[in-house]
N, C-alpha and C positions, 0 to 999 in steps of 0.2 A: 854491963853494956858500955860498951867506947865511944867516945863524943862521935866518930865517923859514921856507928848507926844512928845513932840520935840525929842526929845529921839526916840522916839516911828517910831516917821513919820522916821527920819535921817535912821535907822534902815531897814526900808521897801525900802527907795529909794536903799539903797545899794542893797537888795534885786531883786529887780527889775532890775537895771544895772548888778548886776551877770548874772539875766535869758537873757537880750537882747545881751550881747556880745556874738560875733561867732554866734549869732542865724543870718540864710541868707533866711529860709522859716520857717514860722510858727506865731507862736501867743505867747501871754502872755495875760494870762486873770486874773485881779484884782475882787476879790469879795466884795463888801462894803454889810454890814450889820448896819443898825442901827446907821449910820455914822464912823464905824472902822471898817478898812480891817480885813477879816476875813481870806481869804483865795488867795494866789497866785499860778497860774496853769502855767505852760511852755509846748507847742506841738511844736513840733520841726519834720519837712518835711524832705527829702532827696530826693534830685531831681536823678535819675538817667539816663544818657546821652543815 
């Protein structure tokens, strides 16, 4: 593995942890393609009382 994926992955995790903080309903959907993420989605619900 070459520092530019490591790089790469370190990258997406932040990524990822941006989408899930504050998130309290919803999803986070990761796309792998071909073995690299292609694409990250965030649906985010609002529940109202």
């Amino acid at each position: 593995m070459g520092s530019n994926q490591i790089g790469q992955y370190h990258e997406i995790n932040e990524l990822i942890e941006e989408m899930l903080t504050g998130l309290q309903f919803g999803y986070v959907t990761i796309t792998v393609q071909d073995g690299n993420v292609i694409q990250i989605e965030k649906n985010e619900k609002h529940r109202l009382k």
